[in-house]
KEKEZA-442793 format. One record per residue (C-alpha): residue number from 1; y, x, z. Coordinates in steps of 0.05 Angstrom, whole numbers, plus 5000, padded with zeros to 4 digits. Each point is the difference from the previous one (the first is absolute). Example, Ala and Ser with C-alpha at 12.3 -4.5 7.8 and 13.67 -1.06 7.14 Angstrom:
BEGIN
ATOM, 1, 4910, 5246, 5156
ATOM, 2, 5069, 5027, 4987
# end
This chain:
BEGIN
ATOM, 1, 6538, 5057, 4361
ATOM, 2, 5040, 5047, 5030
ATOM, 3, 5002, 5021, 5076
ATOM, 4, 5080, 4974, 5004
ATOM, 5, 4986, 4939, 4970
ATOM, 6, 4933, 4985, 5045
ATOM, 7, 5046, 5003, 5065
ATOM, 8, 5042, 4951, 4968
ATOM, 9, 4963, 4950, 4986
ATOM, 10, 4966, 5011, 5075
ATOM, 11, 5077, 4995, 5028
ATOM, 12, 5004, 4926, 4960
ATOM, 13, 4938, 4987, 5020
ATOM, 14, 5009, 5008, 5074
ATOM, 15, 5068, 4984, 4995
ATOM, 16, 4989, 4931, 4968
ATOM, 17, 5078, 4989, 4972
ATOM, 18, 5020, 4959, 5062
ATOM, 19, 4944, 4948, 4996
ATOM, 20, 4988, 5004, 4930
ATOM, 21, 4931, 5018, 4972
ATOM, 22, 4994, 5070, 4966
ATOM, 23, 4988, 4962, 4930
ATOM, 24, 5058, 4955, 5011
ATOM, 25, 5055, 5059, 5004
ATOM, 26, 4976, 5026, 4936
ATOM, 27, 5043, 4968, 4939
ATOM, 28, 4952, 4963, 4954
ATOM, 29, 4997, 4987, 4925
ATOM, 30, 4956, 4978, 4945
ATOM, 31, 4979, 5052, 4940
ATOM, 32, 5028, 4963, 4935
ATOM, 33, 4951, 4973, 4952
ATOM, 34, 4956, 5046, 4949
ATOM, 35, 5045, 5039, 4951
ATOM, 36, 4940, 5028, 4968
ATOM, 37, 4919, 4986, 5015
ATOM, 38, 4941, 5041, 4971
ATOM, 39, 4919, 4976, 5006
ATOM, 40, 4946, 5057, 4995
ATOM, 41, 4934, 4956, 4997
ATOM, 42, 4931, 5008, 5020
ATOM, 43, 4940, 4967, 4975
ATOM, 44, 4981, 5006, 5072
ATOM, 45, 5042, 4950, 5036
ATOM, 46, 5045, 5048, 5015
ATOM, 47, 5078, 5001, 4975
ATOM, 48, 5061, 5058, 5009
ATOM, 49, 5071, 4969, 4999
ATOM, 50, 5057, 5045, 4987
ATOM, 51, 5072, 4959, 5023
ATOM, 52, 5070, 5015, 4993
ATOM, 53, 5043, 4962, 5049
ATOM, 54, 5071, 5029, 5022
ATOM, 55, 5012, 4988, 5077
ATOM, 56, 5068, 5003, 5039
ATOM, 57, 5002, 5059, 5053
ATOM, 58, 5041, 5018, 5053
ATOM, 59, 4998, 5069, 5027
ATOM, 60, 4954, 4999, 5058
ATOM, 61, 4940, 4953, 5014
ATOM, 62, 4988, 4936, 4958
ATOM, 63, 4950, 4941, 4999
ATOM, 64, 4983, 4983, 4941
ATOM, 65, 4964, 4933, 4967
ATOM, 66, 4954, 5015, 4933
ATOM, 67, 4983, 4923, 4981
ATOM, 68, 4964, 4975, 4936
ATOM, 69, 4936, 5048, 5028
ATOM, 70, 4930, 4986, 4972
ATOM, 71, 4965, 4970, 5062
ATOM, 72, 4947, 5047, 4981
ATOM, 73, 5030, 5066, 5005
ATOM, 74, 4965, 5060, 5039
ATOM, 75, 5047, 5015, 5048
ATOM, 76, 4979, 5071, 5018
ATOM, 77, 5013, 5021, 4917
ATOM, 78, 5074, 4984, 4997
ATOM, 79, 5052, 5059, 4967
ATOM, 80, 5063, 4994, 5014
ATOM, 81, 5061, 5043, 4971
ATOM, 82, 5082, 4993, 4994
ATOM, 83, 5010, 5030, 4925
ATOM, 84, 5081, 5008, 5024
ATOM, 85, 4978, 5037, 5064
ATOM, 86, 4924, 5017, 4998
ATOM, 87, 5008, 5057, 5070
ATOM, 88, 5047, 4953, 5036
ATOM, 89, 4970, 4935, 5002
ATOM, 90, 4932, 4992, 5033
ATOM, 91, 4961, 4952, 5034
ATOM, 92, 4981, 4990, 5068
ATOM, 93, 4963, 4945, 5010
ATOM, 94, 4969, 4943, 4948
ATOM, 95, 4980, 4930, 5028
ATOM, 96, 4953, 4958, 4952
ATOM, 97, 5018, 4926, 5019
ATOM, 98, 4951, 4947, 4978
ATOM, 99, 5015, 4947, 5051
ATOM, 100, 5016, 4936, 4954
ATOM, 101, 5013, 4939, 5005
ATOM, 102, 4946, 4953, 5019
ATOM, 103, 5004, 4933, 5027
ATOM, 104, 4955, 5027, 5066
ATOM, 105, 5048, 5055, 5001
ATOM, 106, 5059, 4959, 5004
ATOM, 107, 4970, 4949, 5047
ATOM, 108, 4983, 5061, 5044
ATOM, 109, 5071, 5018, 5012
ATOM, 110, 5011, 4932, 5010
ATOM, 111, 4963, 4993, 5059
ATOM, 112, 5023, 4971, 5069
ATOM, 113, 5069, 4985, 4957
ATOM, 114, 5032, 4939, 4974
ATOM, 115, 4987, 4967, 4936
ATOM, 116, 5018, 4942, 4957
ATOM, 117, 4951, 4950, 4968
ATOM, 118, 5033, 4952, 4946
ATOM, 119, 4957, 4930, 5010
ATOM, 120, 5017, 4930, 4949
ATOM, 121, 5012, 4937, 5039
ATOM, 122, 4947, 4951, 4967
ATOM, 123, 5044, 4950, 5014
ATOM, 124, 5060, 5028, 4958
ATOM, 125, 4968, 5055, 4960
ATOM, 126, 5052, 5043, 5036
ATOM, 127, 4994, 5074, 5019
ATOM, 128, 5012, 5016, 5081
ATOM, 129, 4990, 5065, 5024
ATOM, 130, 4967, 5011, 5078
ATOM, 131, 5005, 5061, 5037
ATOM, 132, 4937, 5036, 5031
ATOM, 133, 4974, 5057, 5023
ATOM, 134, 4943, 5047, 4965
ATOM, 135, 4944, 5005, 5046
ATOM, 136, 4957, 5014, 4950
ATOM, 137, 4990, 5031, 4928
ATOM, 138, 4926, 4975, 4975
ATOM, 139, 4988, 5070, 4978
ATOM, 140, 4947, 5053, 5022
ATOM, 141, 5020, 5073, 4974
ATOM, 142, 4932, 5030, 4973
ATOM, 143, 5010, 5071, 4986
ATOM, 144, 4968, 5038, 4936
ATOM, 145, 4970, 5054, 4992
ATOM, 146, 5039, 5049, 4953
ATOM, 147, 5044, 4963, 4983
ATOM, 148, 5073, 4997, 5048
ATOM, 149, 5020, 4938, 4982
ATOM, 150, 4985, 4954, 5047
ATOM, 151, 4950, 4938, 4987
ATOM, 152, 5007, 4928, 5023
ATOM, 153, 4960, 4934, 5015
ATOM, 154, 5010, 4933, 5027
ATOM, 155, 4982, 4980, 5079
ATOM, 156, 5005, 4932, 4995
ATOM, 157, 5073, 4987, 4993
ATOM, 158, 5073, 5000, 5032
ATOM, 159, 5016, 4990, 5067
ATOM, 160, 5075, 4983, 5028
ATOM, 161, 5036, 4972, 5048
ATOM, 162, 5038, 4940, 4986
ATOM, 163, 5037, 4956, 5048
ATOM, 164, 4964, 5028, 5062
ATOM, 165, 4926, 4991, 4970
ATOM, 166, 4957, 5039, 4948
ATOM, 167, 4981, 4979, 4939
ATOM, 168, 4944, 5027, 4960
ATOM, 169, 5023, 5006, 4926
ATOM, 170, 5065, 4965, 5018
ATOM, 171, 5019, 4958, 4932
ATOM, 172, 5063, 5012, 4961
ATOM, 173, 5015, 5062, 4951
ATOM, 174, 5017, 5072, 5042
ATOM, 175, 5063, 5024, 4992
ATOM, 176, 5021, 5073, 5037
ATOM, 177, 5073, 5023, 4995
ATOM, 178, 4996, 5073, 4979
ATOM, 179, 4949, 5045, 4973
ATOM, 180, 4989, 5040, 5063
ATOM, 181, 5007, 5079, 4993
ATOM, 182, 4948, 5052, 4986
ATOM, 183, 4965, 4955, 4944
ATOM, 184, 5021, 5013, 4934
ATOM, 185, 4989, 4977, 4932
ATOM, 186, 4974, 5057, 4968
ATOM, 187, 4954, 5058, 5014
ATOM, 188, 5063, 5058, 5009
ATOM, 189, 4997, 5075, 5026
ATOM, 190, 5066, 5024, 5055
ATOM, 191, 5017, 5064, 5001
ATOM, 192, 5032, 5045, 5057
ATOM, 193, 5042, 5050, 4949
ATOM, 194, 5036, 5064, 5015
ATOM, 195, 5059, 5019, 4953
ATOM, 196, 5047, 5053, 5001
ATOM, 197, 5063, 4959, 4967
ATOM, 198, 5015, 4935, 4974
ATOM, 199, 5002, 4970, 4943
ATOM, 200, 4950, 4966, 4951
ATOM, 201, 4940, 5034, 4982
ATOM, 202, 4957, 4977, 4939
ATOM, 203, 4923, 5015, 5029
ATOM, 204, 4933, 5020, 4978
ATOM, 205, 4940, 4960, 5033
ATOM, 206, 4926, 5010, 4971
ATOM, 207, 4936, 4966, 5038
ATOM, 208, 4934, 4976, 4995
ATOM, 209, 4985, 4923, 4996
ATOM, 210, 4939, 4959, 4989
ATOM, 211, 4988, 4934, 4959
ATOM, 212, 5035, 5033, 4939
ATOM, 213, 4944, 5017, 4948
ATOM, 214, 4985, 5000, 4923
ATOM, 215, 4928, 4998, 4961
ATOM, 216, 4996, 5004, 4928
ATOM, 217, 4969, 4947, 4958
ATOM, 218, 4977, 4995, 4925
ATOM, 219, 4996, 4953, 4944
ATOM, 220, 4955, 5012, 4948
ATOM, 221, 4996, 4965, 4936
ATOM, 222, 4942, 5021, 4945
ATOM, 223, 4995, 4993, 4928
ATOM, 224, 4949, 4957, 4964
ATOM, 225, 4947, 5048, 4994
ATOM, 226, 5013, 5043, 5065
ATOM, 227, 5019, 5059, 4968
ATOM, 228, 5082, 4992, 5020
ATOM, 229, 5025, 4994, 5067
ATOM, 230, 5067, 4978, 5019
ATOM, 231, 5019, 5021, 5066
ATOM, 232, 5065, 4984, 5050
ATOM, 233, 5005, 5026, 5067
ATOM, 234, 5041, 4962, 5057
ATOM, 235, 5023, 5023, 5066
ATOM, 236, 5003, 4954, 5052
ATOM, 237, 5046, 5013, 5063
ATOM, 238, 4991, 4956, 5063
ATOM, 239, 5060, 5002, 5052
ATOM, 240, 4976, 4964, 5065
ATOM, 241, 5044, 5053, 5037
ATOM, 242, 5052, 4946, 5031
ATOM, 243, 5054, 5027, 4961
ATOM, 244, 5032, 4998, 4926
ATOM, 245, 5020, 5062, 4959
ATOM, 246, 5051, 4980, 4945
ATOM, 247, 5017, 5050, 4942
ATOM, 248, 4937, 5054, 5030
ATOM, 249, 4975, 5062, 4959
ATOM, 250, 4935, 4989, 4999
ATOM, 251, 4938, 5056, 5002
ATOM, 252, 4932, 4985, 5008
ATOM, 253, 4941, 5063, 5018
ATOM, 254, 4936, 4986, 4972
ATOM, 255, 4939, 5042, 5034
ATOM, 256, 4955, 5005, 5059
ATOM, 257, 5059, 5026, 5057
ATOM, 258, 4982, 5030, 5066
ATOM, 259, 5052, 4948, 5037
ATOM, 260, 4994, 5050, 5066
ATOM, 261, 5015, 5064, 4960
ATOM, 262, 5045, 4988, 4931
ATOM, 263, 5038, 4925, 5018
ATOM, 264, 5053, 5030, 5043
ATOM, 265, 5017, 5059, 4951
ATOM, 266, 5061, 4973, 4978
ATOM, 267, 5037, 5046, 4978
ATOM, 268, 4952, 5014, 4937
ATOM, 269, 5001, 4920, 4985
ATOM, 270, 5070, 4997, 5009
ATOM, 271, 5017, 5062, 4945
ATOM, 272, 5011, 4993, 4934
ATOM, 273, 5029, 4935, 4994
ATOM, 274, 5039, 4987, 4935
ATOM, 275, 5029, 4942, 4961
ATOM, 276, 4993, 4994, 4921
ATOM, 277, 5017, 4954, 4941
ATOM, 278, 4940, 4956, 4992
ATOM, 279, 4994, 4995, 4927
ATOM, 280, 4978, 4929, 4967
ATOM, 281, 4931, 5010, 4994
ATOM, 282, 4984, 5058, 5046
ATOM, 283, 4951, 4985, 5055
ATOM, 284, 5031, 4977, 5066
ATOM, 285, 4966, 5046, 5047
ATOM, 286, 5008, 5075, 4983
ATOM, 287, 4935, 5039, 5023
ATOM, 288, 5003, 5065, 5038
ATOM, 289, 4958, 5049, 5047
ATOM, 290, 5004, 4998, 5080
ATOM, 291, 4966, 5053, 5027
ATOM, 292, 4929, 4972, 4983
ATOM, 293, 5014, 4937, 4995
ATOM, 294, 5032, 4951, 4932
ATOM, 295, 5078, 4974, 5011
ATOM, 296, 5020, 4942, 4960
ATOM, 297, 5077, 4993, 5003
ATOM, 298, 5033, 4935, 4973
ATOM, 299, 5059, 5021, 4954
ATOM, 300, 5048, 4940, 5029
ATOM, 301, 5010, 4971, 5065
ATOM, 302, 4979, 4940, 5023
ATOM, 303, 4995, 4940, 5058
ATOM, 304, 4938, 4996, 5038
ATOM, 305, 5008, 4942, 5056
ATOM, 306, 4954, 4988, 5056
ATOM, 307, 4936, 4962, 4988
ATOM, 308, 5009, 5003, 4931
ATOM, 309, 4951, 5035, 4949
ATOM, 310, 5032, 5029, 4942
ATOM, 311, 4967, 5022, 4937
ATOM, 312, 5024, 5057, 4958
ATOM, 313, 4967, 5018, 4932
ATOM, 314, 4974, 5077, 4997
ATOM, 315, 4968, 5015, 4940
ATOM, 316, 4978, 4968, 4936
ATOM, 317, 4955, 5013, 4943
ATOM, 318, 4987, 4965, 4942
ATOM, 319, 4928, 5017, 4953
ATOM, 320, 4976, 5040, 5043
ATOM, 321, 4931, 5028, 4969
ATOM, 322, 4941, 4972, 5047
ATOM, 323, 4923, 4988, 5005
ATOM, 324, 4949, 4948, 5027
ATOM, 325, 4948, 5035, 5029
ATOM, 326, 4937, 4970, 5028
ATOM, 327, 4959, 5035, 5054
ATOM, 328, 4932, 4981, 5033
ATOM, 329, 4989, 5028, 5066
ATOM, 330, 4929, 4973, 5021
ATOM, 331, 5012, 5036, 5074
ATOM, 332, 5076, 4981, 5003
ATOM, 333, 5026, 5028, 5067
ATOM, 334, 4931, 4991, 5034
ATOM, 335, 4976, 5057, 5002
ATOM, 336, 5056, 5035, 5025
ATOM, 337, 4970, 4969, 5073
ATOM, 338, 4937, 5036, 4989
ATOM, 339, 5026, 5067, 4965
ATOM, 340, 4957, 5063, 5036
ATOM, 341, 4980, 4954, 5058
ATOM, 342, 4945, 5029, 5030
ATOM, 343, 4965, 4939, 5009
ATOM, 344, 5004, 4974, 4933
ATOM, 345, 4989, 5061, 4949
ATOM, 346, 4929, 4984, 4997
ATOM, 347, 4983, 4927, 5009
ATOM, 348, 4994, 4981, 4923
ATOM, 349, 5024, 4925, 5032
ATOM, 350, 5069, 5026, 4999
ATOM, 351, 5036, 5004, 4923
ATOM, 352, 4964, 4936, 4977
ATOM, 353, 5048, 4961, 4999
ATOM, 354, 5045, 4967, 4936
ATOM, 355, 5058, 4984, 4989
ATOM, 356, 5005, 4950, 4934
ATOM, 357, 5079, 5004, 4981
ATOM, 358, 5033, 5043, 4950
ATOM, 359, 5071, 5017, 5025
ATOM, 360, 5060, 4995, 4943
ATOM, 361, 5056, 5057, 5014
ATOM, 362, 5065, 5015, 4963
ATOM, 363, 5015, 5074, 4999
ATOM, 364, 5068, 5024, 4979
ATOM, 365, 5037, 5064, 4995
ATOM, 366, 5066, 5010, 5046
ATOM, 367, 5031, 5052, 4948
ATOM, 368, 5064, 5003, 4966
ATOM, 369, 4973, 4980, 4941
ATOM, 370, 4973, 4940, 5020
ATOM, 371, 5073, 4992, 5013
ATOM, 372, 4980, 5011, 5079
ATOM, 373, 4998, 5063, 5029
ATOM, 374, 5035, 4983, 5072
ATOM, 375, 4957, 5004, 5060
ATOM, 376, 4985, 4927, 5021
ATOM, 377, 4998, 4977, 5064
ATOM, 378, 4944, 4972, 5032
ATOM, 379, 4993, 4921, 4986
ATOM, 380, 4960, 4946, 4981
ATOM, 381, 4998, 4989, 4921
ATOM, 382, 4996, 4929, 4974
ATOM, 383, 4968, 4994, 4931
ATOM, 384, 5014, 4940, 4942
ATOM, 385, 4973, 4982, 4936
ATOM, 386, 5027, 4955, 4938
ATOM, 387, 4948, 4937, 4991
ATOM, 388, 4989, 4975, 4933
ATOM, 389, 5057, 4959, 5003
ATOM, 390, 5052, 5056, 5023
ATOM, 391, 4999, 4985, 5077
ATOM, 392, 4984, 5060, 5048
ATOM, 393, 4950, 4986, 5045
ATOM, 394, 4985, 5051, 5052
ATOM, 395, 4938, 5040, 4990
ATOM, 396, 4988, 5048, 5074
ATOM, 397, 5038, 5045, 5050
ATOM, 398, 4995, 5059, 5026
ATOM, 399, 5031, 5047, 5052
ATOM, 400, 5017, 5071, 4969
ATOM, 401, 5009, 5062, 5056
ATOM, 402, 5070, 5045, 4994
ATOM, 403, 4999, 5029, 4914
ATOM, 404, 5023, 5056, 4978
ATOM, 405, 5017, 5016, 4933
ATOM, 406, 4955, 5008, 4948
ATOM, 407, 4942, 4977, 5047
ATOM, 408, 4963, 4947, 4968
ATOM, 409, 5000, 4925, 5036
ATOM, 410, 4930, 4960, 4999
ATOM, 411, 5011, 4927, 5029
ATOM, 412, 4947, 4954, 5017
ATOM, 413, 5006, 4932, 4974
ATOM, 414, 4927, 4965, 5014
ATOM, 415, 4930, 4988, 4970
ATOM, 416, 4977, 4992, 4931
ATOM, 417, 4976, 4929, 4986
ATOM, 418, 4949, 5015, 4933
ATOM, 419, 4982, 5073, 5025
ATOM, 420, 4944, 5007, 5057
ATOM, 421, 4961, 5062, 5025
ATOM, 422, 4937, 4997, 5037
ATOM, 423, 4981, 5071, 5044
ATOM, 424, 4930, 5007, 5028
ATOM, 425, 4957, 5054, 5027
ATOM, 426, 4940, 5017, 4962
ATOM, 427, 4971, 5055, 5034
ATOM, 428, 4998, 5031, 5070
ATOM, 429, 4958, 5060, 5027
ATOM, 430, 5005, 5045, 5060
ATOM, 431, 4972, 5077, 5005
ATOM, 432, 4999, 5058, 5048
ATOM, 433, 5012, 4946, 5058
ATOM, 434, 5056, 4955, 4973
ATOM, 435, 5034, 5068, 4975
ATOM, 436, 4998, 4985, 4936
ATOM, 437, 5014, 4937, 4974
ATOM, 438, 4990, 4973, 4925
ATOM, 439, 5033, 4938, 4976
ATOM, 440, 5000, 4971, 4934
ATOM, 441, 5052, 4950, 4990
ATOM, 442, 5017, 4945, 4942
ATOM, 443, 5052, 4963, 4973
ATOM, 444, 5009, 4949, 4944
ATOM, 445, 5071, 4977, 4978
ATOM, 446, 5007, 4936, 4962
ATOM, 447, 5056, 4974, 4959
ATOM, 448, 5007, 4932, 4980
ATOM, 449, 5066, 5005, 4972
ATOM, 450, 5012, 4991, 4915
ATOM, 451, 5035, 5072, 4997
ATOM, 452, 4964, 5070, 5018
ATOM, 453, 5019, 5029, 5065
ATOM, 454, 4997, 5072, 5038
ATOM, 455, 4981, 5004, 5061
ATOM, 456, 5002, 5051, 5055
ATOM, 457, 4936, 5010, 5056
ATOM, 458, 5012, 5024, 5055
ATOM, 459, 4945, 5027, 5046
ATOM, 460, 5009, 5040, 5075
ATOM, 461, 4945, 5050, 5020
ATOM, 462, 5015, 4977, 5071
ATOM, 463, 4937, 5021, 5043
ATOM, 464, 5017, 5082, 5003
ATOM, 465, 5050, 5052, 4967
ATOM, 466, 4945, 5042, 4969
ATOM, 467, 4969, 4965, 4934
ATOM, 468, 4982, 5000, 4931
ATOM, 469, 4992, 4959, 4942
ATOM, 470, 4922, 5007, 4977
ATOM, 471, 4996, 4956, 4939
ATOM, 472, 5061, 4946, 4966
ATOM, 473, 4995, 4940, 4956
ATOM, 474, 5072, 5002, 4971
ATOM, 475, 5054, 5063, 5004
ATOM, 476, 5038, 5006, 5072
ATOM, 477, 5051, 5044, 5029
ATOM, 478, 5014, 5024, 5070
ATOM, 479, 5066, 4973, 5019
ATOM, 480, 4992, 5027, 5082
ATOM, 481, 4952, 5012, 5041
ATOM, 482, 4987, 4934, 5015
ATOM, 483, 5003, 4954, 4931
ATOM, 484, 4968, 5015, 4942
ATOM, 485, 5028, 4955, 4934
ATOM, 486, 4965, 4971, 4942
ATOM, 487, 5038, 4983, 4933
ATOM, 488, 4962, 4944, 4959
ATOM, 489, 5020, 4960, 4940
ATOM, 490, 4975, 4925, 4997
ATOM, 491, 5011, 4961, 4935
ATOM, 492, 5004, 4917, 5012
ATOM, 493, 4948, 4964, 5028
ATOM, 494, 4963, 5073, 5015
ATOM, 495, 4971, 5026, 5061
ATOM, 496, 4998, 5085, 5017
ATOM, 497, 4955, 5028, 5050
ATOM, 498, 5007, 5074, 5030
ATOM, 499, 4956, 5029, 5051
ATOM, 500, 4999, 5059, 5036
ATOM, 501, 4956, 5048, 5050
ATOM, 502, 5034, 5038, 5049
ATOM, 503, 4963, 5044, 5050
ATOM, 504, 5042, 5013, 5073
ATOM, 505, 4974, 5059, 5054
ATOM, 506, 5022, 5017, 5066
# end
């Protein structure tokens, strides 16, 4: 703001316009519907809307009305810009009004005034109308916490004055003349605008907004002998924002993003935005970088209205090569409560216990020539199978983390019926006073199923980081510090037992 126009807008103020209030001397007008609307969305909750409106001007200040807001907009992130004049039209001040229309509200105003209640005569099932006063409303404001709209709830009921006398909850049906001002319909921002000339000026707005988010979900669909995996991803949008956005270009970021540090860089989500030819059969999202983060962009436009959830296919594969796996983990995530404790490392108690269940995965390979190779989003994958008679029937879900490319995708689906493992601890010694610890651990797989299986142990050297394998029943690998894993073959009806020795010091 410049120092000329600060001393006017003091002079109006302290003039007043003869009785009028500063905002009333100021012409007034309402910025014309969207011309163009952009979405950039997080899977954080978290949306940027890029608007094109065109607003009348006339040189000098302006108040101006932005309706058909989301009523969740941070106020504090709004970007505003005249693409005809972008140096000559700034803005002074921005007023977020949320004050709608509530029936406490417009009781309120209503107050100490005179009203109209429309009664039936029993006698002739005719409407009358009686003329009171409003005394009372019946409502209690309770105020929220975080949240600026106001909250209401009942006292008890009306009160007016009718004829001289009050009535509690008079009878007949309310009527009040007017909508009274300062409530309005919608949540809507005013501006206090400075232009150098008139004359209509087609706008740039960008802000933040809440209650406008996306998560990816999949469908999964495998063959007859689980070694095929079809595979369909779907994006899901949910507007609850308060408003609709008809004909939007839609983006959506997938990654972990610092909200405090990379949501308001808008210019670098705002770049690059360019329209295309969607062939027939070319995916509907297009698949770019963002600094380190995944941008899908929808190759059309399309209508997203509030409280509606709208699902958009992103990818599909068809045969895509896959694998049951099973895997026995005796310890499962137990003994990542005792790992190095101090107080457990050398009470042979600890580790004895067994888990019986065999877990079934599906692993599959997110490469190109899997006919994959996008990054997927992070989602929850829903798995089916064909019955004998044809009918899918869903087999397990699981929830996969942000994938890139070429990274291989395990899902968890549930517990083998005809395959159960059995852990126990043969063996326990301490030496050098509980420095050294010996264990000697076995486990027996059984499968009751009519085909052979392969099975992966898992075992987790959880009582200290320094350790060694003394003696093995059955070959192992070191897969990390902390698990060890056992391939074994088991024809039908079989049982395989492996045992190992491993010797821990501190």
């Amino acid at each position: 703001m410049t120092r000329k126009l600060g001393l006017l807008i003091q002079m109006l103020l302290s003039v007043g316009f003869g009785g009028l209030s500063f905002a009333q001397s100021i012409p007034q007008s309402v910025a014309g519907d969207r011309t163009s609307v952009d979405l950039t969305i997080y899977n954080q909750n978290l949306s940027l809307i890029r608007e094109e409106r065109t607003i009348k001007l006339i040189k000098g200040l302006n108040r101006v009305t932005l309706p058909e807001i989301p009523s969740t907009i941070d106020g504090t992130s709004l970007h505003f810009l005249s693409l005809i004049d972008p140096r000559g039209v700034h803005v002074l001040e921005q007023n977020y009004q949320y004050d709608l229309v509530h029936q406490a509200k417009l009781l309120e105003k209503y107050i100490g005034k005179e009203v109209e209640f429309v009664r039936i005569e029993p006698s002739t099932k005719k409407e009358y109308t009686v003329r009171g006063r409003l005394i009372a409303t019946g409502y209690a404001f309770q105020p929220q916490y975080g949240n600026p709209a106001p909250s209401y709830y009942s006292t008890g009921g009306m009160i007016a004055e009718i004829d001289g006398k009050l009535e509690i909850n008079p009878a007949g049906r309310l009527v009040l003349p007017s909508l009274p001002d300062g409530l309005i319909l919608r949540p809507q921002l005013e501006w206090l605008l400075n232009s150098n000339k008139d004359g209509q000026h087609k706008s740039e707005i960008s802000y933040l907004a809440g209650q406008l988010s996306w998560t990816c979900n999949y469908v999964a669909l495998l063959n007859a002998n689980d070694t095929k995996i079809d595979v369909t991803g779907w994006i899901t949008v949910t507007n609850n924002s308060g408003t609709s956005f008809r004909n939007a270009g839609l983006k959506l970021v997938a990654g972990d993003v610092n909200v405090v540090k990379d949501a308001m860089k808008y210019d670098a989500i705002l770049a690059g935005k360019s329209v295309r030819a969607q062939e027939a059969n070319a995916p509907q999202f297009q698949q770019t970088e963002l600094f380190e983060y995944k941008l899908y962009s929808l190759q059309r436009h399309t209508d997203i209205n509030n409280n509606e959830t709208k699902q958009i296919e992103l990818t599909a594969a068809n045969s895509v090569p896959a694998q049951k796996v099973f895997i026995y983990d005796g310890l499962a995530d137990q003994w990542k409560y005792w790992y190095r404790n101090y107080s457990y490392r050398s009470q042979g108690s600890f580790g004895q216990q067994s888990n019986s269940k065999v877990g079934v995965y599906v692993t599959f390979k997110n490469d190109l020539s899997s006919n994959l190779g996008i990054p997927l989003p992070k989602g929850k994958v829903r798995v089916y199978k064909r019955d004998d008679e044809g009918k899918e029937q869903f087999v397990g879900e699981d929830q996969i983390d942000h994938t890139p490319k070429d990274e291989e995708v395990k899902l968890y689906l549930g517990d083998a019926f005809d395959i159960v493992g059995e852990r126990v601890q043969k063996d326990f010694k301490s030496y050098a006073s509980g420095r050294v610890v010996e264990e000697t651990i076995e486990i027996k797989v059984r499968n009751h199923k009519e085909e052979p299986v392969e099975i992966q142990i898992y075992e987790h050297p959880w009582r200290w980081s320094q350790w060694e394998i003394l003696k093995s029943v059955g070959d192992w690998t070191k897969v990390d510090q902390t698990t060890l894993r056992f391939p074994v073959k088991i024809n039908k009806d079989s049982e395989k037992t492996i045992s190992y020795t491993i010797r821990y010091t501190w």
